[in-house]
C-alpha positions as CSV (number, residue, x, y, z in Angstrom):
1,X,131.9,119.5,159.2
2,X,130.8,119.4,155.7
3,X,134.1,121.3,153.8
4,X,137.6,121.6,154.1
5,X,139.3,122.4,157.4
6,X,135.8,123.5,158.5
7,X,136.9,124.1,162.1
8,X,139.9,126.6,161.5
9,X,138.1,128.0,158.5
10,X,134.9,129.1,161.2
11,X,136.9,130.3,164.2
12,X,139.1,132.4,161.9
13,X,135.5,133.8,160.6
14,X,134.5,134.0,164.4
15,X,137.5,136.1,165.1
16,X,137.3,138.0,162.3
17,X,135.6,141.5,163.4
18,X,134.8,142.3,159.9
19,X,133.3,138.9,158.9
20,X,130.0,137.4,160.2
21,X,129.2,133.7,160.7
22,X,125.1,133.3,160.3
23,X,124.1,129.8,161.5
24,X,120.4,128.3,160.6
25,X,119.7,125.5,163.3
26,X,117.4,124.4,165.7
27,X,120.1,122.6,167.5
28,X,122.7,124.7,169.7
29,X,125.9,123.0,167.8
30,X,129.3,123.7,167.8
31,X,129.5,125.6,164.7
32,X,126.1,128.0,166.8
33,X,128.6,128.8,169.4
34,X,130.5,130.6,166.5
35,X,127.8,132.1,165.5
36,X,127.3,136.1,165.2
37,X,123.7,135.4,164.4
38,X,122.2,132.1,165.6
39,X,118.6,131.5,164.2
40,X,117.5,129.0,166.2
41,X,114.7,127.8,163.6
42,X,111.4,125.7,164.3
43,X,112.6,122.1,163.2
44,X,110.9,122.2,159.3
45,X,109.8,126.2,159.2
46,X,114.0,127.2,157.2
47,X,111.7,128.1,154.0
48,X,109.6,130.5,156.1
49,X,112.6,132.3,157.3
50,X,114.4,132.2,154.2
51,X,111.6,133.6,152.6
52,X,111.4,136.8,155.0
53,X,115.3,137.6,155.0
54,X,114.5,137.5,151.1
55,X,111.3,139.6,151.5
56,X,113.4,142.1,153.8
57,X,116.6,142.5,151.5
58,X,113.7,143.3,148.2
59,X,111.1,145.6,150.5
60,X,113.7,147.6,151.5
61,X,115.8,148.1,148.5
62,X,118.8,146.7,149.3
63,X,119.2,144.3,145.8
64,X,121.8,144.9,143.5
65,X,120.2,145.9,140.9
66,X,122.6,147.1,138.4
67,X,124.3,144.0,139.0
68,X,120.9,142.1,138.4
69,X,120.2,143.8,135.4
70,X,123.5,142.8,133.7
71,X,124.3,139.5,134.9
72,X,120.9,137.8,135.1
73,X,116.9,136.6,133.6
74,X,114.0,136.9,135.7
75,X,115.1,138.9,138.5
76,X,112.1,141.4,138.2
77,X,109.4,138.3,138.7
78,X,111.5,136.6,141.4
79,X,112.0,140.1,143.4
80,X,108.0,140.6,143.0
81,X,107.6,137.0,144.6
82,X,109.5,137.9,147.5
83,X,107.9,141.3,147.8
84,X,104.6,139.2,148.8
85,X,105.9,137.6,151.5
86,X,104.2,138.3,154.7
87,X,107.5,138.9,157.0
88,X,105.8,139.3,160.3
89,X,103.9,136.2,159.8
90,X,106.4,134.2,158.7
91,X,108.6,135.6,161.8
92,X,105.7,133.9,163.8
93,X,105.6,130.6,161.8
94,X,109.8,130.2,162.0
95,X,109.8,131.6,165.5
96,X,112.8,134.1,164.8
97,X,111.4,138.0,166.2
98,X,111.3,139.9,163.0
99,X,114.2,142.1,164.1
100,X,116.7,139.5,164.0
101,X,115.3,138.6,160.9
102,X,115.9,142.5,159.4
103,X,119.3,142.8,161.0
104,X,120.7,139.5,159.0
105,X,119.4,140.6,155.7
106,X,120.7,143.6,156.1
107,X,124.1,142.3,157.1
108,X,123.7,139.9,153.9
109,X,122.9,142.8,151.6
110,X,125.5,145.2,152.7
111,X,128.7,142.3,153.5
112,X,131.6,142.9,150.5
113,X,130.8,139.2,149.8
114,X,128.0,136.6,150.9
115,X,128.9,132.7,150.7
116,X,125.9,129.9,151.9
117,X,126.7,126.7,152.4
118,X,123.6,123.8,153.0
119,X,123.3,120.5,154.3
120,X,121.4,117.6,155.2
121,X,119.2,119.4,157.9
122,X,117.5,121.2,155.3
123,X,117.7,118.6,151.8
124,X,116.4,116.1,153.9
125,X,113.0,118.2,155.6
126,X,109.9,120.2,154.6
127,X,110.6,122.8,151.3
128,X,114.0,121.4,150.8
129,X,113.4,121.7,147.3
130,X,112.2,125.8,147.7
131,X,114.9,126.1,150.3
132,X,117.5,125.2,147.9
133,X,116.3,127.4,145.6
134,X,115.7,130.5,148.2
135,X,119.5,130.5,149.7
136,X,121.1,131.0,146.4
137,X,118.2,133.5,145.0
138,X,119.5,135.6,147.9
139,X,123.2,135.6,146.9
140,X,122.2,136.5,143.6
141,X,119.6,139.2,144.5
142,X,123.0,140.8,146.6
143,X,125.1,140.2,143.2
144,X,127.4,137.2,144.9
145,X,128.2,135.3,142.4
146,X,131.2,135.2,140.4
147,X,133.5,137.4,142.8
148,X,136.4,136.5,145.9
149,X,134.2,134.7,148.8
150,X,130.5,134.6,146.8
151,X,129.1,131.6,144.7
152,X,131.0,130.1,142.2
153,X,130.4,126.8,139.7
154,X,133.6,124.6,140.2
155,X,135.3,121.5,138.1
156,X,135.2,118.0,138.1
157,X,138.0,115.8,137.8
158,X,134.9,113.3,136.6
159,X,131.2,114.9,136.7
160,X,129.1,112.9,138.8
161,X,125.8,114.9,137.5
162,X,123.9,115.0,134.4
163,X,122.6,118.8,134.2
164,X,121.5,119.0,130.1
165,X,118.0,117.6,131.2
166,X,117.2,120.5,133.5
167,X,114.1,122.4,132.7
168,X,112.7,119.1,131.0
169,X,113.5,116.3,133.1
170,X,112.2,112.7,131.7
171,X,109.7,110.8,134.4
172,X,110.5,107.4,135.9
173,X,108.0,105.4,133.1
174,X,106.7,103.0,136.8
175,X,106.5,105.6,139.5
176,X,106.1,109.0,137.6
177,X,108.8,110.6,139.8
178,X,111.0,113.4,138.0
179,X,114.6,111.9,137.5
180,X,116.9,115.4,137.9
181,X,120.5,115.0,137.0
182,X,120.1,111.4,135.9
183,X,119.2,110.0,139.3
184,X,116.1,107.9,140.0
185,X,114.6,109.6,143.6
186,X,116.8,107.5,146.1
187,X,112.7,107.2,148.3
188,X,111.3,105.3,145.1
189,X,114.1,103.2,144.3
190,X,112.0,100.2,145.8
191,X,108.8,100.9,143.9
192,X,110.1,100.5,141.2
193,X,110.7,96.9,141.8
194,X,107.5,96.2,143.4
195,X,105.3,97.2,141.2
196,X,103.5,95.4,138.3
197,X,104.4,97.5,136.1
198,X,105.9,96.2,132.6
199,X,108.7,98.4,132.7
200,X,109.5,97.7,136.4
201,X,112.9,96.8,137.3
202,X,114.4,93.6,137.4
203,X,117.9,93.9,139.1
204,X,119.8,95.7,141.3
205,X,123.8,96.2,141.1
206,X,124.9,97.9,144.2
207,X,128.7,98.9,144.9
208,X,129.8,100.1,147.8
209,X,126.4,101.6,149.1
210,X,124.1,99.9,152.0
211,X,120.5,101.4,150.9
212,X,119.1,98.5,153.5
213,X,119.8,100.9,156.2
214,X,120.5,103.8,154.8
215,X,117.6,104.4,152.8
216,X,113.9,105.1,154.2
217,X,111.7,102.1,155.1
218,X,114.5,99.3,155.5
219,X,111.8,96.4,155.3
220,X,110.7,97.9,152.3
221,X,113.8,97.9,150.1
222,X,114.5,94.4,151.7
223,X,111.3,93.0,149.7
224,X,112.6,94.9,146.7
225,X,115.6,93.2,147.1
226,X,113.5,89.9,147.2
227,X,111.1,90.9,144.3
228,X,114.1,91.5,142.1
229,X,115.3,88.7,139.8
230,X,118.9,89.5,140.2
231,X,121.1,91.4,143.0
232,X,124.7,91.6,143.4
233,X,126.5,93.6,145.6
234,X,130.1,94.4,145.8
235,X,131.5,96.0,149.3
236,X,134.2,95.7,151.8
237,X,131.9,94.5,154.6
238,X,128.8,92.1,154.7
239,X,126.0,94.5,155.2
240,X,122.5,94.6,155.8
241,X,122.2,95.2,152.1
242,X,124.6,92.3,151.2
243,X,122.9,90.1,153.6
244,X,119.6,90.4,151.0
245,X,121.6,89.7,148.0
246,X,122.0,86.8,145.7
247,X,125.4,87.7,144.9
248,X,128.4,89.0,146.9
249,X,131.5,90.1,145.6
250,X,133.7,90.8,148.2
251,X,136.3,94.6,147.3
252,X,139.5,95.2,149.1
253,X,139.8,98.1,151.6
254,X,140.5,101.9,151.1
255,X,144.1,100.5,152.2
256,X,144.4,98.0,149.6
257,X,143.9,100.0,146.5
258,X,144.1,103.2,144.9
259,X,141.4,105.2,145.6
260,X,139.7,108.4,145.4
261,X,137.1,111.4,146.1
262,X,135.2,112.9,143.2
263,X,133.4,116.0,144.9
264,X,136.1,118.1,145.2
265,X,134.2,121.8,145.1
266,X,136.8,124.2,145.2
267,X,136.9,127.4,143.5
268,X,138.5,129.2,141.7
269,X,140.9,126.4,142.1
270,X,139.9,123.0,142.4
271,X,142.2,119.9,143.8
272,X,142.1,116.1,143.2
273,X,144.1,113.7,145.1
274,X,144.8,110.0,144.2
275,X,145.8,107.9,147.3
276,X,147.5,105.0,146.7
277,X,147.4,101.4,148.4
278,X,149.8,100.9,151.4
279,X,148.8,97.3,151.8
280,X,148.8,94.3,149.9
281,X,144.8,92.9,149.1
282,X,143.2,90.5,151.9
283,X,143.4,87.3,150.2
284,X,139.7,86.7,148.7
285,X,139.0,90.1,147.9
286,X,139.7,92.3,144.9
287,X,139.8,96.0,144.0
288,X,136.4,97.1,142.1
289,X,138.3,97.8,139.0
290,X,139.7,94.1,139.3
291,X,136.0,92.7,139.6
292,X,134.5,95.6,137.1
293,X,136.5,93.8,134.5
294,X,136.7,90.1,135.5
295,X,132.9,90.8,134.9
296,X,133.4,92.7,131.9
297,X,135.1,90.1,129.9
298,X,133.2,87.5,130.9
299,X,130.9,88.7,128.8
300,X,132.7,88.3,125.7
301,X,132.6,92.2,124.5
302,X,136.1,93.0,124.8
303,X,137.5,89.6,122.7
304,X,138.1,91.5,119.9
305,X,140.1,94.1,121.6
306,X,144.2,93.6,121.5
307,X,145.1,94.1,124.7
308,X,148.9,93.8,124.2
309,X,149.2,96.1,121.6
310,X,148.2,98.7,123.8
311,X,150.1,97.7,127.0
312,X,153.0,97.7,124.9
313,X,151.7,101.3,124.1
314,X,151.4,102.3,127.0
315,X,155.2,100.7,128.1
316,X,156.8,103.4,125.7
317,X,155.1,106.2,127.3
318,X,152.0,108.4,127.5
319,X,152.4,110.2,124.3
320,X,152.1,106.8,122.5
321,X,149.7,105.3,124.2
322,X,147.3,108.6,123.6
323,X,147.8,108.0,119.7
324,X,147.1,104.4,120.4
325,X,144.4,104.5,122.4
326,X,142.1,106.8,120.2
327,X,143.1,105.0,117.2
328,X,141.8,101.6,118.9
329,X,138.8,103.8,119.8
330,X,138.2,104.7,116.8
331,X,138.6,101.3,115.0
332,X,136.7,99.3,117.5
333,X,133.4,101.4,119.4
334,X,134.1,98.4,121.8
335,X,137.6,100.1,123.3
336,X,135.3,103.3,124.2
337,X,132.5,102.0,125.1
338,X,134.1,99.8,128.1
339,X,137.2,102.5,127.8
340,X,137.5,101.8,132.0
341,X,138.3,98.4,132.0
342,X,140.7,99.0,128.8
343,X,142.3,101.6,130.3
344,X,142.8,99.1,133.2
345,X,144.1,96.4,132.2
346,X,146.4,98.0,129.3
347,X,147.8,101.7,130.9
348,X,146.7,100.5,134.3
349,X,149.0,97.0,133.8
350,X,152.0,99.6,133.4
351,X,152.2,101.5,136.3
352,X,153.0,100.5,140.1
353,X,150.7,98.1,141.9
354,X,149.6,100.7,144.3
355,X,148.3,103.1,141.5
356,X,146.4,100.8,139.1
357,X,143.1,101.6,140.0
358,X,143.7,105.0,138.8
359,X,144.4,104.4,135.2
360,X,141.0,105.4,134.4
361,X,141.7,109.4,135.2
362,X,143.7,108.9,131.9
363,X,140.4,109.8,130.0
364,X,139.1,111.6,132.7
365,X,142.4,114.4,132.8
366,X,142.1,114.0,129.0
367,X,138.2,115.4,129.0
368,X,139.3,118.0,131.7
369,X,142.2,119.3,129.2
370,X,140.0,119.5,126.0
371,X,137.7,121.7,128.2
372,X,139.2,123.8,130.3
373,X,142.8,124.4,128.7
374,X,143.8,127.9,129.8
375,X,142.9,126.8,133.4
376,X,145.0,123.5,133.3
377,X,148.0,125.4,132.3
378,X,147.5,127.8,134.7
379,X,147.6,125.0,137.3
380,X,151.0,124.7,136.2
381,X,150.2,121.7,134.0
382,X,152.1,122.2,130.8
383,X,151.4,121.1,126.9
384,X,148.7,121.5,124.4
385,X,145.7,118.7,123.6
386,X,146.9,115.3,124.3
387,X,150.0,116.3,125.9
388,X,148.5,118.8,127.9
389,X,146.2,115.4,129.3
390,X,149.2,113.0,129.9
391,X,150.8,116.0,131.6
392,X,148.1,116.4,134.5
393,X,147.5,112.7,134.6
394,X,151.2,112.4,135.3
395,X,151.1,114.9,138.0
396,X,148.2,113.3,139.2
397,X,150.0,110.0,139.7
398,X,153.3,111.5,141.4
399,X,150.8,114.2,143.6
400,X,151.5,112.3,147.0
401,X,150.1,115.4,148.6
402,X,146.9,115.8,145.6
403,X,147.4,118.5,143.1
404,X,145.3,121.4,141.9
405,X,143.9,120.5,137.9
406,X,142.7,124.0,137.4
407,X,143.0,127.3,137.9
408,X,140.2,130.3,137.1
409,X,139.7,133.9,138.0
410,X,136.1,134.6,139.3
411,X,134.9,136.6,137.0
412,X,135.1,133.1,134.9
413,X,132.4,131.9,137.1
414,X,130.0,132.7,134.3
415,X,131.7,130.9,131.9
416,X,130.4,128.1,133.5
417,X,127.0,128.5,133.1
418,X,124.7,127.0,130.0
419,X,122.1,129.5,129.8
420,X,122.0,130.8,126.2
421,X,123.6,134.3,127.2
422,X,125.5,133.3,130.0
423,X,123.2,134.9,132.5
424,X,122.1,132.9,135.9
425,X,118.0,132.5,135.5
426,X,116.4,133.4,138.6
427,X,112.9,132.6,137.0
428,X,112.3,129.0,137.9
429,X,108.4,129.2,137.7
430,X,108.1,125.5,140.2
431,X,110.2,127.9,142.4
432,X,108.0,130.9,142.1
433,X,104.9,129.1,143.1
434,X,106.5,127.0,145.8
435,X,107.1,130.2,147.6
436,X,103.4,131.9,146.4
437,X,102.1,128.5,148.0
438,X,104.3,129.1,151.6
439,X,101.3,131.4,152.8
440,X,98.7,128.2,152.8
441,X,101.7,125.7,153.9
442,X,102.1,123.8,157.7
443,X,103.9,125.1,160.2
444,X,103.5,121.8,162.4
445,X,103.9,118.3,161.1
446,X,103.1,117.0,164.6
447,X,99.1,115.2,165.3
448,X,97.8,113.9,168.6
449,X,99.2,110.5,168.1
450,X,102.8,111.7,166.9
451,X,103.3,114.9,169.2
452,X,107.3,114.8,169.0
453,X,109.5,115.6,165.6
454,X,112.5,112.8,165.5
455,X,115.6,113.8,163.1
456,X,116.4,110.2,162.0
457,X,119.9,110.2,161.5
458,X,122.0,113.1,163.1
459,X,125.8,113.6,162.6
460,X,128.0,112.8,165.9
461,X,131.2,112.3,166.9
462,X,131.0,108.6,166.6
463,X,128.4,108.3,164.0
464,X,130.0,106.7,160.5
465,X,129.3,105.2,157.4
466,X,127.9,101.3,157.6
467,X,131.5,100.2,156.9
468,X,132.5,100.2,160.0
469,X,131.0,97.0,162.0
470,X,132.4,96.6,165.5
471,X,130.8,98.7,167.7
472,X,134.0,98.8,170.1
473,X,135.5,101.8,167.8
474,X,132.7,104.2,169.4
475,X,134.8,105.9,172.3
476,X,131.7,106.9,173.9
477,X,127.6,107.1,173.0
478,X,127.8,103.7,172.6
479,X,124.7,103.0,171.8
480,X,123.6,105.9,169.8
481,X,121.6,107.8,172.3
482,X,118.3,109.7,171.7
483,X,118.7,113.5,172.8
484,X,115.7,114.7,174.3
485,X,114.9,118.2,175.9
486,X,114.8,118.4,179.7
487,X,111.4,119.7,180.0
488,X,110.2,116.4,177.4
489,X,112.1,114.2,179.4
490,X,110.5,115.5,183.0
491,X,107.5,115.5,181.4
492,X,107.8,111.8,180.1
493,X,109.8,110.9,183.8
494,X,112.6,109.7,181.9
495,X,116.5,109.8,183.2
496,X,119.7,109.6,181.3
497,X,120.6,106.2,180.5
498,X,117.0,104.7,180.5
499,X,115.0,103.3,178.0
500,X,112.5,104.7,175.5
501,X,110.0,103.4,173.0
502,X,110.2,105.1,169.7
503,X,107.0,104.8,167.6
504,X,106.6,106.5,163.9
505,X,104.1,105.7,161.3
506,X,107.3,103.8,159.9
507,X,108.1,101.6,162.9
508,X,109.2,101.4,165.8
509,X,112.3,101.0,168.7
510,X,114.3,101.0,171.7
511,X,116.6,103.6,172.3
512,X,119.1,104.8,175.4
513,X,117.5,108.4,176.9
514,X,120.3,111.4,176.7
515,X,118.8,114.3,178.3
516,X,120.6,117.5,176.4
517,X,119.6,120.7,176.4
518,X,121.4,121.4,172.7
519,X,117.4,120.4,171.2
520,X,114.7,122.3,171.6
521,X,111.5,120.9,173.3
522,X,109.3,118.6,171.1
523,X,112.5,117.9,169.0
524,X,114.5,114.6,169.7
525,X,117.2,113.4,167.7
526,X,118.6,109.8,166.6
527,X,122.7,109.8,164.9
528,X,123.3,107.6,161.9
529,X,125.6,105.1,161.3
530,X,124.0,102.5,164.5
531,X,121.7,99.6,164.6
532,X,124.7,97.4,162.5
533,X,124.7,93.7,162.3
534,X,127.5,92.7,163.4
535,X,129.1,89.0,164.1
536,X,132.5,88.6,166.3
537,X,134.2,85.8,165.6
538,X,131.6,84.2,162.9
539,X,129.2,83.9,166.3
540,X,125.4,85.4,166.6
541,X,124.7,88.6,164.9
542,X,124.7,91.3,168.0
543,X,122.9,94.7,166.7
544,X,123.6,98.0,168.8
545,X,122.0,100.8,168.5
546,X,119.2,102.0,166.5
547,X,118.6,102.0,162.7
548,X,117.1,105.2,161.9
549,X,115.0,103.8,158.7
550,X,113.5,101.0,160.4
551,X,111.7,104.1,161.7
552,X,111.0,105.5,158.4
553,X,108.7,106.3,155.6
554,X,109.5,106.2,151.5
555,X,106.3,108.2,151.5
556,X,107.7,111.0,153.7
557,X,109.6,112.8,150.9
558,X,109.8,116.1,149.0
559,X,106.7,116.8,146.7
560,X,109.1,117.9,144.0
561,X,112.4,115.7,143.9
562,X,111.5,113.1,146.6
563,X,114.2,113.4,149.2
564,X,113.8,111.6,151.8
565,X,112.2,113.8,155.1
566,X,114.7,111.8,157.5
567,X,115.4,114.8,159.2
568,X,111.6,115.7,160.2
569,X,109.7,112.6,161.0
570,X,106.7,112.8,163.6
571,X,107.0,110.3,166.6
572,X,105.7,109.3,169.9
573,X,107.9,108.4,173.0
574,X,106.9,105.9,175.2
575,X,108.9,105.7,178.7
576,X,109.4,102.1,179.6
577,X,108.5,100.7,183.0
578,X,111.6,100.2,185.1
């Protein structure tokens, strides 16, 4: 899970004799059984471990230092960080033997090519800040970076990230937290509008997102909801979140419009795919382009803007409606300031039904041409400026199968980077004394009261996003099951298929036992995607399962960026009388 064809692309690497799959995870999953070296972690002890492999490849030599020394800053004062780590210790804390730990960062240092790939087990737990940080310091202590199966930057049909802030990220002026690539720390969203603050916020516009459930401490964000003076929500389904707000606006399926993904991370070529609609709109509901400017004009900001002129434009082809788009744009700051909705209802008038929604990539393939030209046209896309634009937007609209927008070599991986000289800057000092301060940090999260660890959200096979309602979809684990550990489950005198009382400092539940031996003892496990509201027929809301953050905490975060710990919260089981 987690990147494209994931499954053939890790039994070809499991088959491979000359390729090694390396798997982090206290849980025995599917992608373990692949695994050449399984480290079955400590739930919340990854930066411990990660620390000692890089410790290992740095006290024994095995760094690329030529490599270092040309391509990078810092790597002197980040090698001399690792040198400090205490490997045997830290082999004690993650409870990997400190062979295992040798042999896979010497099979890291001396591989042709090193790729890492994280996820949520690790952003959303203890260090996931440092950890972040340690996985690709040891890529690029091992020179993998910039060469065929290493790291490598990638595109963006449309960047969803604001990087030019990094190094001096502003503060949120009501809770003080750090607000990295432009986004607000997901855990203090609802402080913000619960505080007294003067600068507090005063309305909430959520699309297509249920922070209700998903984020930590549901009851919390619902009184933020009810603290706000204004909240609308647009969404294909009544949520939990839409339940809370004062205004619903009710968006058309996936099927009903043309839709999208924007986090494409290929590289060194990179693919974007516009699906189309393949059924006609529900009646009541609209596309979120249709709403976006319904609402737009409303206000009165777009009156002065002809319309016509540049549908008409846009009738006689790309080429003219480029010159008259960025003429209007020029003319009237109006046309680029709400360029989306223009470039809706004028291009996006002119093409099929199905594809309207899309009219928007027009500027987006336009930015993507102005930057990276050579690579464009060695996607095959073919013209210069403007015309070299309208040319991938057009393939773009006739890709039924998505189409690659560009095309580098690895070695222009560094192009990528803004560092003044174009070298990757391994001295990040938060990072350095995040790992100095590892020698003084827990092991063990656990007390008396909350013995157990609970990962509050865990991907399954019938786990989904909150779109989905009707429970009847889930072919089996109905009710979202908590996997325990034989040996906790003896110990509590708990069977599969009874009942058990889940209590955090966050909350508390009812959940259905699943005794599994994939977890290790102490360690029990909740999926996402359960505890819905859900109404058949119009009749009593029925709500299966458990919701994870009615068991969570919006204190329980990362010290640096505040991700949520849902991964890593401390809990106490209660077996229920039968």
């Amino acid at each position: 899970h987690g990147f494209d064809e994931a499954r053939r692309v890790l039994k070809e690497i499991s088959n491979d004799e000359t390729r090694s799959l390396i798997v982090i995870d206290p849980r025995r999953t599917e992608t373990a059984d692949l695994a050449d070296f399984w480290l079955q972690v400590r739930p919340g002890t990854d930066a411990f471990l990660l620390a000692a492999i890089g410790s290992v490849i740095v006290n024994e030599g095995l760094t690329d230092d030529s490599w270092l020394s040309d391509n990078t800053v810092g790597a002197e004062l980040t090698k001399s960080a690792f040198a400090k780590v205490p490997i045997a210790d830290y082999s004690e804390r993650c409870g990997i033997p400190e062979n295992q730990i040798r042999d896979v960062a010497r099979r890291i240092a001396t591989a042709e090519s090193v790729s890492t790939y994280e996820d949520l087990g690790i952003e959303m737990g203890p260090n996931s800040t440092l950890i972040s940080y340690l996985h690709r310091a040891i890529s690029i202590l091992t020179g993998n970076f910039g060469k065929p199966g290493a790291l490598g930057p990638h595109t963006s049909v449309a960047p969803l990230f604001n990087y030019s802030a990094a190094g001096k990220e502003p503060l949120d002026p009501v809770t003080g937290g750090k607000i990295i690539s432009g986004l607000v720390p997901c855990n203090e969203i609802a402080d913000g509008f619960l505080s007294d603050h003067p600068e507090r916020s005063r309305a909430m516009f959520i699309e297509s997102g249920n922070p209700v459930h998903s984020l930590a401490e549901s009851e919390k964000f619902r009184q933020a909801m009810r603290a706000a003076e204004c909240t609308v929500v647009i969404d294909v389904a009544m949520t939990e979140t839409a339940e809370q707000a004062d205004w619903v606006l009710p968006a058309s399926s996936q099927y009903e419009k043309a839709e999208a993904t924007f986090f494409s991370a290929a590289f060194p070529e990179n693919m974007f795919h516009l699906r189309p609609a393949i059924i006609e709109p529900m009646e009541g509901t609209l596309s979120e382009p249709e709403i976006h400017s319904r609402l737009v004009q409303a206000t009165g900001v777009l009156d002065d803007v002809d319309f016509n002129s540049l549908r008409g434009a846009a009738e006689e082809g790309l080429q003219s409606f480029s010159e008259a788009f960025m003429t209007a744009a020029i003319e009237n700051k109006a046309v680029s300031e709400y360029g989306a909705v223009v470039l809706y209802e004028t291009l996006g008038k002119t093409l099929p039904w199905e594809k309207q929604g899309g009219a928007v990539l027009w500027f987006s393939c336009q930015m993507v041409a102005q930057k990276y030209p050579e690579q464009v046209r060695a996607a095959g896309h073919i013209g210069e400026g403007a015309e070299l634009g309208n040319a991938l937007f057009q393939a773009i609209l006739d890709g039924e199968d998505g189409v690659i927008f560009t095309r580098h070599t690895h070695e222009e991986a560094f192009d990528f980077l803004t560092t003044p000289d174009q070298r990757i800057n391994l001295d990040i000092k938060e990072m350095h004394t995040a790992l100095e301060g590892l020698v003084t940090a827990p092991v063990k999260y656990t007390s008396e009261e909350f013995p157990y660890i609970l990962a509050a959200g865990e991907r399954r096979g019938f786990s989904a996003n909150t779109i989905i309602r009707d429970p009847s979809w889930r072919k089996k684990d109905q009710e979202g099951a908590l996997r325990i550990h034989p040996k906790d489950a003896e110990e509590l005198r708990l069977d599969n298929g009874e009942r058990v009382r889940i209590i955090t400092p966050g909350g508390k539940a009812v959940a259905v036992v699943e005794i599994n031996e994939t977890v290790l003892p102490g360690y029990v496990s909740l999926p996402n995607g359960y505890g819905l509201s859900y109404s058949p027929a119009g009749g009593n809301p029925e709500i299966v399962g458990v919701a994870p953050n009615e068991l969570t905490s919006t204190e329980w975060r990362d010290p640096i960026a505040g991700t949520p710990w849902h991964k890593h919260v401390p809990a106490r089981l209660e077996a229920i009388a039968k």
